[in-house]
KEKE-3310 file (N, C-alpha, C; in steps of 0.2 Angstrom, whole numbers, plus 5000, padded with zeros to 4 digits):
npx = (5399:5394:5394:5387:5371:5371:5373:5362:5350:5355:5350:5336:5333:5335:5329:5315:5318:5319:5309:5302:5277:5284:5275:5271:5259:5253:5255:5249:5248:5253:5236:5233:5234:5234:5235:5232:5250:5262:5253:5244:5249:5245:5250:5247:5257:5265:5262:5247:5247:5243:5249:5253:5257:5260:5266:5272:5286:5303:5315:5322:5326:5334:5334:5338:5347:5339:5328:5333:5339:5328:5323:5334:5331:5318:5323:5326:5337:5340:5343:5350:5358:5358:5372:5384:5396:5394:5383:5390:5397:5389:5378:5377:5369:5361:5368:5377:5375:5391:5386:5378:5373:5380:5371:5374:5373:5362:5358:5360:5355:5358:5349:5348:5358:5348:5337:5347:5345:5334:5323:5310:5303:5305:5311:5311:5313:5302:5304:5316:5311:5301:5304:5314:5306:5294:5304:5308:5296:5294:5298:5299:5288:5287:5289:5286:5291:5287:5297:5300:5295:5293:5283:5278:5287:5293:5279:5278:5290:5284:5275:5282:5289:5278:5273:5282:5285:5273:5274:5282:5281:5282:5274:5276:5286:5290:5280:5288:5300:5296:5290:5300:5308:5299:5298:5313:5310:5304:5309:5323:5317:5312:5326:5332:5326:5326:5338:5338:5339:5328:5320:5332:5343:5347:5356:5357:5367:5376:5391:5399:5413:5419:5432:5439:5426:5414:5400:5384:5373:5357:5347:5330:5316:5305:5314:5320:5327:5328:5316:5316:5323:5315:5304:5311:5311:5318:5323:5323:5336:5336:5329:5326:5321:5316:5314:5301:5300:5312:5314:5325:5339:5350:5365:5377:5394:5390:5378:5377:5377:5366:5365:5364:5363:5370:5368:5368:5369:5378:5376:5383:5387:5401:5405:5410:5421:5427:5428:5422:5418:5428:5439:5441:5435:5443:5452:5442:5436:5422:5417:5426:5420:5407:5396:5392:5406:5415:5411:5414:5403:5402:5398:5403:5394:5396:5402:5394:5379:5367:5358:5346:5338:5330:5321:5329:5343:5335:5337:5350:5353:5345:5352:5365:5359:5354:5367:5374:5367:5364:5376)
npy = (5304:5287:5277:5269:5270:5284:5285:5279:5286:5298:5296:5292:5305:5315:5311:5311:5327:5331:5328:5333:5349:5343:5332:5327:5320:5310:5296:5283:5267:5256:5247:5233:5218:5207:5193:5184:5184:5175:5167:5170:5182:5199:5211:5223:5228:5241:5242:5237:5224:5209:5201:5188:5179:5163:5165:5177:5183:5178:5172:5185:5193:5208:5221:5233:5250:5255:5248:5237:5246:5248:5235:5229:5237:5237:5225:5212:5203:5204:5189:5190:5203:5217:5223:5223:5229:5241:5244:5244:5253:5266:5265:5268:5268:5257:5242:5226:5210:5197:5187:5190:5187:5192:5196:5202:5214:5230:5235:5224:5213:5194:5182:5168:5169:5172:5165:5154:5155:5151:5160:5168:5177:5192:5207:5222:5239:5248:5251:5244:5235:5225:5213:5204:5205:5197:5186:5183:5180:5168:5158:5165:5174:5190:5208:5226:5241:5257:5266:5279:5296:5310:5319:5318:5311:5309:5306:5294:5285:5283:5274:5264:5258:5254:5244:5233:5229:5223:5214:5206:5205:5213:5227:5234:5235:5245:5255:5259:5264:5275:5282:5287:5290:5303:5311:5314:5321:5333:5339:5343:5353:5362:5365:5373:5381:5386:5394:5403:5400:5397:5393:5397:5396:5380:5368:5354:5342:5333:5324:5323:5320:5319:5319:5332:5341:5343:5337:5341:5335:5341:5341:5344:5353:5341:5328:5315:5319:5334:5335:5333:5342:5354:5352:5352:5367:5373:5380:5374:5380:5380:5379:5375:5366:5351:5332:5321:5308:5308:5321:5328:5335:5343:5351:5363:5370:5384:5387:5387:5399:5408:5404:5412:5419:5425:5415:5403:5386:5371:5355:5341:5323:5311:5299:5286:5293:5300:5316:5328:5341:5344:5344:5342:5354:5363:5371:5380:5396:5403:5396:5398:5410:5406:5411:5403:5395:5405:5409:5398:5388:5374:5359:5342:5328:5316:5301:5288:5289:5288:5294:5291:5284:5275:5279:5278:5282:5294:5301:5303:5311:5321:5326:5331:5341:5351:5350:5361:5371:5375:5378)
npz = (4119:4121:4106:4101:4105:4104:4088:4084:4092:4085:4073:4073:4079:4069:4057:4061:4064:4048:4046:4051:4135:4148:4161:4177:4180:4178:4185:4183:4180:4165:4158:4166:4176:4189:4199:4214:4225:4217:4205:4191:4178:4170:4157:4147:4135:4126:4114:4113:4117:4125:4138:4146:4159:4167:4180:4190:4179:4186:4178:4169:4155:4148:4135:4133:4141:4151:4153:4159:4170:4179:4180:4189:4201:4207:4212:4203:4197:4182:4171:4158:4148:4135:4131:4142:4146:4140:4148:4160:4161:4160:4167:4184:4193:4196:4198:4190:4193:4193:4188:4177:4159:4145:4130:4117:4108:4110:4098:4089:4096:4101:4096:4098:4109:4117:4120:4124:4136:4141:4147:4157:4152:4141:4142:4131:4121:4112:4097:4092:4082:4074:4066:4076:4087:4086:4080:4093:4101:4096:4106:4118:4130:4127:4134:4127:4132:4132:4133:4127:4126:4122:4124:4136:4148:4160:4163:4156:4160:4173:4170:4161:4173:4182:4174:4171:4184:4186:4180:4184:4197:4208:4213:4224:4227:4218:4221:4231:4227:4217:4224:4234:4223:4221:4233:4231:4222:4225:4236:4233:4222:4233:4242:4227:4227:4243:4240:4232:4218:4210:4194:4186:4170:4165:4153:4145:4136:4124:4113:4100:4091:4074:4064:4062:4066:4075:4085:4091:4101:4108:4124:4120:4130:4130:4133:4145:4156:4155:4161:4172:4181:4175:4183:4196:4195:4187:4172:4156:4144:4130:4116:4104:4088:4091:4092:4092:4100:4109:4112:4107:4097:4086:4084:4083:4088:4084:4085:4098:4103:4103:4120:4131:4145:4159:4169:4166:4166:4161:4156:4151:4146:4148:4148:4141:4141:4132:4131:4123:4123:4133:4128:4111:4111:4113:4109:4100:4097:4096:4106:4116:4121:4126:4137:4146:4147:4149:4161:4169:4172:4167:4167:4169:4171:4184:4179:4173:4174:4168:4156:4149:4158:4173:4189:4199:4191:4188:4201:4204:4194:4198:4211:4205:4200:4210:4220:4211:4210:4222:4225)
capx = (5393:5392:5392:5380:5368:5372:5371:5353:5348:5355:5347:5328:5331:5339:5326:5312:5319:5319:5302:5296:5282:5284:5274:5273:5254:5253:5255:5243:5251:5248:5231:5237:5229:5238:5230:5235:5256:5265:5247:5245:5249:5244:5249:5247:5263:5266:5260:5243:5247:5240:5254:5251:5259:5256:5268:5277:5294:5309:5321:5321:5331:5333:5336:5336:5346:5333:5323:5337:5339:5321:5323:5335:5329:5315:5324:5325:5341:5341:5347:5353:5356:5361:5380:5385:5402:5391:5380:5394:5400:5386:5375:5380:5364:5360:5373:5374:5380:5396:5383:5372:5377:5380:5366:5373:5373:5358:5356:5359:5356:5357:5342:5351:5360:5343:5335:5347:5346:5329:5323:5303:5302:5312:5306:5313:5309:5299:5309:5320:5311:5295:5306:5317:5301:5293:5308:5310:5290:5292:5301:5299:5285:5292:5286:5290:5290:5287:5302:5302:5288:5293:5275:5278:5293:5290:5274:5279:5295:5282:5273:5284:5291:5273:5272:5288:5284:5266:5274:5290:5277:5286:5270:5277:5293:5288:5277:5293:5306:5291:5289:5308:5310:5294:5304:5320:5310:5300:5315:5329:5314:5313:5334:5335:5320:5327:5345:5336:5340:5321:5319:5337:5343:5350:5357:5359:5368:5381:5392:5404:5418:5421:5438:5437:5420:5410:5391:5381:5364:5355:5341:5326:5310:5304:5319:5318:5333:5328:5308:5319:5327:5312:5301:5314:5310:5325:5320:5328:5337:5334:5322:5328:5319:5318:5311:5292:5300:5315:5315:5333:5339:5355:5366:5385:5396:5388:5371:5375:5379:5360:5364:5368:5361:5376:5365:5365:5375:5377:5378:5386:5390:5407:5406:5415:5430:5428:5427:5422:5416:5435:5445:5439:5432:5447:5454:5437:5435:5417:5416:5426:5417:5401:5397:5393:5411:5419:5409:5414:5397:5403:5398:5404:5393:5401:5403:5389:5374:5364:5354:5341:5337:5321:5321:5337:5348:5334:5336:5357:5355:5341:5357:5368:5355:5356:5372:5375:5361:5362:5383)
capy = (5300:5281:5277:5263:5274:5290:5283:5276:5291:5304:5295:5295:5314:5317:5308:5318:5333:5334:5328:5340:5351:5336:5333:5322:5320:5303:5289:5278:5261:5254:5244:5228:5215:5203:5189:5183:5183:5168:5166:5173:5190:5201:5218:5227:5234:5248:5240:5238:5219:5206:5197:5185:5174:5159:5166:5184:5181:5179:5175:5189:5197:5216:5221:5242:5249:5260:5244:5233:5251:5250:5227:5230:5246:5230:5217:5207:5204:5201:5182:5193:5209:5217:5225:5221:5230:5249:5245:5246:5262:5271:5266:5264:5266:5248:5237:5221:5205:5198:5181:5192:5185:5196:5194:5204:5222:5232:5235:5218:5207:5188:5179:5162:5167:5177:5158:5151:5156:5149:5166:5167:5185:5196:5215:5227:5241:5250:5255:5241:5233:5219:5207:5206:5204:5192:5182:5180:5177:5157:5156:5166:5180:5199:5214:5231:5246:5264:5268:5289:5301:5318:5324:5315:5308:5307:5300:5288:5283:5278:5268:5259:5257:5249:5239:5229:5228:5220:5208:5203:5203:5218:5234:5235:5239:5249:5261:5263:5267:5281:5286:5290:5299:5311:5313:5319:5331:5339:5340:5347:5360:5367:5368:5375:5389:5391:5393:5408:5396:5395:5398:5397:5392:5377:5364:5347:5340:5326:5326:5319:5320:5315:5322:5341:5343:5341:5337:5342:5334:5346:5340:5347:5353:5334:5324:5314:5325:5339:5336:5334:5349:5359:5349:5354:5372:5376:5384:5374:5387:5376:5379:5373:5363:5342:5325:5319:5305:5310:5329:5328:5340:5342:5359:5366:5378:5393:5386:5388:5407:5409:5401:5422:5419:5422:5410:5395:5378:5368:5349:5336:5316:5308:5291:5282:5294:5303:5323:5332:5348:5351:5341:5344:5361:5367:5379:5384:5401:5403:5391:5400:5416:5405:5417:5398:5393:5409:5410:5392:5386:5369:5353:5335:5324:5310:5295:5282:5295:5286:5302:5290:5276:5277:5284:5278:5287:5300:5302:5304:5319:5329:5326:5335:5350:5353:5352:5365:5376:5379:5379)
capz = (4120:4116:4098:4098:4108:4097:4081:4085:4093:4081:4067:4074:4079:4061:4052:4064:4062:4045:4043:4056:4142:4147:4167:4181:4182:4172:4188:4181:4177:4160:4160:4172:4182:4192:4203:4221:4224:4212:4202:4182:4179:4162:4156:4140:4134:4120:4108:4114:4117:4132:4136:4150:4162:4172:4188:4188:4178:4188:4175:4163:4149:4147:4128:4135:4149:4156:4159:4163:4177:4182:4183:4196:4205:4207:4215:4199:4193:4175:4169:4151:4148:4130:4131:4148:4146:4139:4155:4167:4160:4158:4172:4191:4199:4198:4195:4188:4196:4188:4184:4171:4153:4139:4125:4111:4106:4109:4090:4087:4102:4099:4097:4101:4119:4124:4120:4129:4145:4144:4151:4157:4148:4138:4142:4126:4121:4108:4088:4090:4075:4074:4066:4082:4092:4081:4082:4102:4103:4094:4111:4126:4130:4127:4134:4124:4134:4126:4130:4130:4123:4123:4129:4145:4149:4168:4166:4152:4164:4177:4166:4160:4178:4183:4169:4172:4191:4188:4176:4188:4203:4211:4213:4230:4225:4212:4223:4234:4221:4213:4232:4233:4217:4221:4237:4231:4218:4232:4243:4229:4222:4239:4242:4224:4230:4247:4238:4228:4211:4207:4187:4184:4166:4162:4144:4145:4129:4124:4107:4095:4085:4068:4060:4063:4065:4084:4082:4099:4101:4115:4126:4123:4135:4131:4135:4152:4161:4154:4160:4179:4178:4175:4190:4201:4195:4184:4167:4150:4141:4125:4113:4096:4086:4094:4087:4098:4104:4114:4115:4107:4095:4085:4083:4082:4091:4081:4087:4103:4105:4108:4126:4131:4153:4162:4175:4163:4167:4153:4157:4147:4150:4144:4152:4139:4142:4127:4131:4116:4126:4135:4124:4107:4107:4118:4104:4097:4100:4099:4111:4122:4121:4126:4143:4152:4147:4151:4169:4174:4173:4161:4170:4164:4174:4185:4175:4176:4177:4162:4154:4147:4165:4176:4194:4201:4187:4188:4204:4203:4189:4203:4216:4201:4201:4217:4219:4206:4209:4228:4228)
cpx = (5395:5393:5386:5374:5366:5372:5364:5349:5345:5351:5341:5328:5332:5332:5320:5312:5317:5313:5297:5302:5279:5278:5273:5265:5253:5253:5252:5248:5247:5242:5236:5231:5234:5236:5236:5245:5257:5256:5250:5245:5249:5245:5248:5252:5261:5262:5253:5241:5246:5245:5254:5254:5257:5261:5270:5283:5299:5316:5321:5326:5329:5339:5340:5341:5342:5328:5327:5337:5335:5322:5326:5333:5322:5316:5325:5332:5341:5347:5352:5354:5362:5369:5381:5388:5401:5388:5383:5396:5397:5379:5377:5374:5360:5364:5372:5379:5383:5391:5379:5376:5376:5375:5370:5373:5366:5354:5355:5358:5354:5353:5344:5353:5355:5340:5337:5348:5337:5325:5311:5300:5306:5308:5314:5310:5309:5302:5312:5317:5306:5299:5310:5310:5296:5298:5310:5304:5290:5295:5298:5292:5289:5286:5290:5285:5289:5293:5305:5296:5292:5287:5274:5284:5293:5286:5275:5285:5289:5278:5273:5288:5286:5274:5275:5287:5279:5270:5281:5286:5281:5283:5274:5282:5294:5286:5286:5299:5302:5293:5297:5309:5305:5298:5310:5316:5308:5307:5321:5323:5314:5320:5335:5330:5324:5334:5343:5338:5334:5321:5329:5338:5348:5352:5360:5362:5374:5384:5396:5408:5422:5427:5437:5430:5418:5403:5389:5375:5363:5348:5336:5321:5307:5310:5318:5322:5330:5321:5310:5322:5320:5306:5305:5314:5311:5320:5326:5329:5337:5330:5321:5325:5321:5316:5307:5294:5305:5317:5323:5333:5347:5359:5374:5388:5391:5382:5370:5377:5372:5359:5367:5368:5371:5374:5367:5373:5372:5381:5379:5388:5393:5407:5412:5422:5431:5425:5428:5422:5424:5438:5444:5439:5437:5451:5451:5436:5430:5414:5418:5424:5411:5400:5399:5400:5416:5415:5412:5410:5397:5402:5398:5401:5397:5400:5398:5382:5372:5357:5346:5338:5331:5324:5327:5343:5345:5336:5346:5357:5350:5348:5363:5365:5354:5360:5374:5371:5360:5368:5383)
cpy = (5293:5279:5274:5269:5281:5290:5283:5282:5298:5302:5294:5303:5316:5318:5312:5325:5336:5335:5333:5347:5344:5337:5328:5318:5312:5298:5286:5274:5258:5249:5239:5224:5211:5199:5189:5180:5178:5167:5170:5180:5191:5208:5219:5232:5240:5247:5237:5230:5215:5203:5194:5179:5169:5162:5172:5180:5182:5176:5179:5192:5205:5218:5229:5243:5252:5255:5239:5237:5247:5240:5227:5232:5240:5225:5211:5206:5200:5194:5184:5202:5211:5222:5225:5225:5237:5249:5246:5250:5266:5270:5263:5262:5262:5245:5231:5216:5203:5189:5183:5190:5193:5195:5197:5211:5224:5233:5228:5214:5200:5184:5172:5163:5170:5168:5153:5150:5152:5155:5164:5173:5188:5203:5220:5234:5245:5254:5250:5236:5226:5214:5202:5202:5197:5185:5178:5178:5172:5153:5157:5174:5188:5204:5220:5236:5253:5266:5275:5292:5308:5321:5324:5312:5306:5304:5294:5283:5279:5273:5263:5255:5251:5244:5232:5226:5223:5211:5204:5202:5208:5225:5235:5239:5245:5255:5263:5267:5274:5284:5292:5294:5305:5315:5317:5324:5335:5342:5345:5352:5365:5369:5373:5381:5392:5395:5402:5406:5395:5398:5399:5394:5387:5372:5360:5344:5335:5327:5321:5320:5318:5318:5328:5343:5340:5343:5337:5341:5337:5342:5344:5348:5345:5330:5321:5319:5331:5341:5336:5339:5354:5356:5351:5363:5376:5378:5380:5377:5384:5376:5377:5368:5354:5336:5324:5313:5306:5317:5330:5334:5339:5351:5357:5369:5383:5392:5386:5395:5408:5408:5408:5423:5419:5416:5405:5392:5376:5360:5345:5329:5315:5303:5288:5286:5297:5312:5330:5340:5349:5350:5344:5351:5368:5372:5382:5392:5405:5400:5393:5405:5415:5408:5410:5394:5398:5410:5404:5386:5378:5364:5346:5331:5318:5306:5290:5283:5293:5291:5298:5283:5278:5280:5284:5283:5293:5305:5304:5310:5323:5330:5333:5342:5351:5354:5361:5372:5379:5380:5388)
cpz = (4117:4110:4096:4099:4103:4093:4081:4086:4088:4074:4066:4075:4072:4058:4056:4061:4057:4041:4045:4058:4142:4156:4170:4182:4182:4176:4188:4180:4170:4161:4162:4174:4183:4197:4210:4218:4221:4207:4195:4184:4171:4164:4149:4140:4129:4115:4107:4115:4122:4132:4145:4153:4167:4179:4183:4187:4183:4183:4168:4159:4147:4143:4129:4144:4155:4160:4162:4171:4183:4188:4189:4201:4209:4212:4210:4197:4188:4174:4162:4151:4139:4132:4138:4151:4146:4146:4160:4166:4159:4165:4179:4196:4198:4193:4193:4191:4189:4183:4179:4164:4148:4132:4119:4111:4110:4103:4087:4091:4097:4101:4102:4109:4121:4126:4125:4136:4148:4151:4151:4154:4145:4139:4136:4124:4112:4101:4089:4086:4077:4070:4071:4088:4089:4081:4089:4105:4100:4100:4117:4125:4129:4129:4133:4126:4129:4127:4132:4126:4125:4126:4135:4147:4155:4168:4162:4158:4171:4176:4163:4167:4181:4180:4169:4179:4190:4185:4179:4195:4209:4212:4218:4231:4223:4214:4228:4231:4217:4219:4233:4229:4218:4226:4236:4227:4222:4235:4239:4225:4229:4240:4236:4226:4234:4244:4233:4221:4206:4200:4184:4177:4165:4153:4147:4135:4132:4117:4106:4091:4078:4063:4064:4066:4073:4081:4089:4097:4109:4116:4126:4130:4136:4135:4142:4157:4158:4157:4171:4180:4179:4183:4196:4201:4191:4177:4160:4145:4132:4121:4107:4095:4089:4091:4096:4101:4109:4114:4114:4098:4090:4084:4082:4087:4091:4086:4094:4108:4108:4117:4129:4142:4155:4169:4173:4164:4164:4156:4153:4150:4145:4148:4150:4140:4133:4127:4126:4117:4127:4131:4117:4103:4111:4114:4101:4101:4100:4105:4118:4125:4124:4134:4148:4153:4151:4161:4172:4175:4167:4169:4168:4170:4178:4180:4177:4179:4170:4159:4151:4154:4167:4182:4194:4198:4189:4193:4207:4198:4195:4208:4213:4202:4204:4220:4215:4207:4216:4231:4232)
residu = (UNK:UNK:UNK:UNK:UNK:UNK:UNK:UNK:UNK:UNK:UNK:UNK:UNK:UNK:UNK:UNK:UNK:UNK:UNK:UNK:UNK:UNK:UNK:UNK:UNK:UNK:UNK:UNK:UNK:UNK:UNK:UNK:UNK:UNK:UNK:UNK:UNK:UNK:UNK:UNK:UNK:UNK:UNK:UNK:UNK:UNK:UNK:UNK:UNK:UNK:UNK:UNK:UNK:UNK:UNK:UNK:UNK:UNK:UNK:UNK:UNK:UNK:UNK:UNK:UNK:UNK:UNK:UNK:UNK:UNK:UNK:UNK:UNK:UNK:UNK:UNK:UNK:UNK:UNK:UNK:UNK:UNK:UNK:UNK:UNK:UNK:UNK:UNK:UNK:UNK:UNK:UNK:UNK:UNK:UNK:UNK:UNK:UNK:UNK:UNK:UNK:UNK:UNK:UNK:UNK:UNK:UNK:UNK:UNK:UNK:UNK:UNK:UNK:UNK:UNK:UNK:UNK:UNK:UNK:UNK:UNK:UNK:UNK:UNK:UNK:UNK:UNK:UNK:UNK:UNK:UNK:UNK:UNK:UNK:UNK:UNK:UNK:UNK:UNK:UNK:UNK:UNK:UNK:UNK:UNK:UNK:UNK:UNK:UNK:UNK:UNK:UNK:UNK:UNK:UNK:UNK:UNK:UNK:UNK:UNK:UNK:UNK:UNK:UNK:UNK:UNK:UNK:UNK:UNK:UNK:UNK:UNK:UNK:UNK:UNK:UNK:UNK:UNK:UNK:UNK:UNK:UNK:UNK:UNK:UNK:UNK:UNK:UNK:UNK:UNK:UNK:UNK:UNK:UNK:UNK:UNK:UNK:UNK:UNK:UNK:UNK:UNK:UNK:UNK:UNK:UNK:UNK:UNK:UNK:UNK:UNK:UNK:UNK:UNK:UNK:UNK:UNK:UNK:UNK:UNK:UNK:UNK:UNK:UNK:UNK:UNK:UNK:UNK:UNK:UNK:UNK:UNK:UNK:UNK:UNK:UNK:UNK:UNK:UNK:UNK:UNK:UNK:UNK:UNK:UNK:UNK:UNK:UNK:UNK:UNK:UNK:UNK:UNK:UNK:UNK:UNK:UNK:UNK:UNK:UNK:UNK:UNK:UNK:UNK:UNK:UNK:UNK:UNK:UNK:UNK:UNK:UNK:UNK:UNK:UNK:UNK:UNK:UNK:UNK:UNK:UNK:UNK:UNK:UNK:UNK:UNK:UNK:UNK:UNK:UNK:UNK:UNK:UNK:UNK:UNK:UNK:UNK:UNK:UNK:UNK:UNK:UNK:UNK:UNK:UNK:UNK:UNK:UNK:UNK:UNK:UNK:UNK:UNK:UNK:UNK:UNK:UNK:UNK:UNK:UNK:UNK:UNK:UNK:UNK:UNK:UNK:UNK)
# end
């Protein structure tokens, strides 16, 4: 996994954790209005904030690449985007033209080059810090999406999707890219029924290596793949303790003897080309005793299958489960 991404991650589940189903129903758009085409447009983002333009933005900044996804997926290609270089390795299903600048880390994006692109919006999202935000408002408008919810993660993904659309001037869009994704779930729950796959269990997880030791954070019942996955019918063999905002979890080898189904596939992304599951844990011998290891049932995603995106990616991991579940 990532670093940047897996650092950040594993440090809100951590910090969760130690303090402490998702559904589709939710297609309401956040509160919105938007006047005749080119005219003023306002949404209320996350943070329960009016944020109002005189025309829908077209040159915008994307801090996140779930919405940098969603921008494209749109018709908007972002004027900024933050890591440019993690974006092209980690998400394919929407590319980015070779004109989009590099802003800066995700963690730390550069307040200076978002400024200077002279952008009409910056859309970010949600925990990346109110100073930050504070910051890019003495300039330009920002809107900060939620992000991810564990209790809904499909509905939250479509409402962050709306949101971005009202404020880019792109509903139209928006309903067609929703439309397609309800489509492939309809379409790959029925394959994995007729296929007798219905209820099947699957594990989504990701890991890392630090000296000797492999740390596997597993996607909970929240998580957004984990919340497609069971929409298509599948059953998450997963049940360990997660953190409320992304349905993420953290565990071991040992921790994952519980996974006993000889049914269960167990999916994994190594985009960056760091394979902790074959490479790593290739002489552990719990690991090899796991029944989904010793059956075959190990799956390393393609490359460029973004575990956290909106439809587009979503709709690249239902291809995966279908795949997989009606071979």
């Amino acid at each position: 996994m990532i670093r940047t991404r897996a650092t950040v991650l594993l440090a809100a589940a951590t910090a969760l954790l130690l303090s402490a189903c998702g559904t589709t129903e939710n297609t309401a758009a956040p509160e919105a209005s938007a006047s005749a085409a080119g005219g003023p447009v306002t949404v209320t983002d996350s943070r329960g904030k009016e944020i109002t333009l005189k025309a829908p933005a077209t040159k915008v900044v994307g801090l996140e690449w779930g919405e940098v996804e969603m921008l494209v997926g749109l018709g908007v290609m972002p004027v900024g985007v933050a890591d440019t270089t993690g974006y092209a390795t980690w998400v394919s299903a929407a590319k980015l033209d070779p004109s989009v600048k590099d802003v800066g880390s995700r963690a730390e994006p550069s307040v200076d080059s978002i400024v200077a692109l002279q952008p009409d919006l910056v859309i970010m999202q949600d925990g990346r810090g109110a100073n930050l935000v504070s910051q890019l408002e003495k300039y330009v408008p920002v809107v900060v999406t939620k992000g991810t919810d564990a209790a809904d993660n499909l509905g939250r993904m479509r409402a962050d999707l709306n949101m971005i659309a009202t404020a880019v001037g792109r509903t139209a869009e928006a309903e067609k890219v929703l439309a397609d994704f309800d489509a492939a779930l309809a379409d790959g729950k029925k394959k994995i029924a007729d296929a007798g796959s219905a209820g099947r269990p699957f594990a989504i997880a990701d890991g890392w290596k630090e000296g000797s030791t492999v740390s596997i954070r597993m996607f909970g019942q929240g998580a957004l793949v984990s919340q497609i996955g069971i929409q298509l019918g599948l059953t998450n063999a997963w049940n360990g303790e997660t953190d409320a905002a992304w349905g993420l979890g953290q565990t071991d080898v040992e921790g994952l003897t519980g996974l006993k189904d000889p049914n269960l596939h167990f999916f994994y992304n190594a985009s960056d080309g760091t394979d902790v599951f074959a490479d790593g844990l290739a002489g552990n011998a719990i690991w090899k005793s796991l029944p989904f290891v010793e059956q075959g049932n190990l799956h390393r995603m393609p490359d460029g299958i973004w575990t956290f995106g909106g439809p587009l990616s979503g709709k690249q991991y239902i291809d995966q489960f279908v795949k997989t579940y009606t071979a």
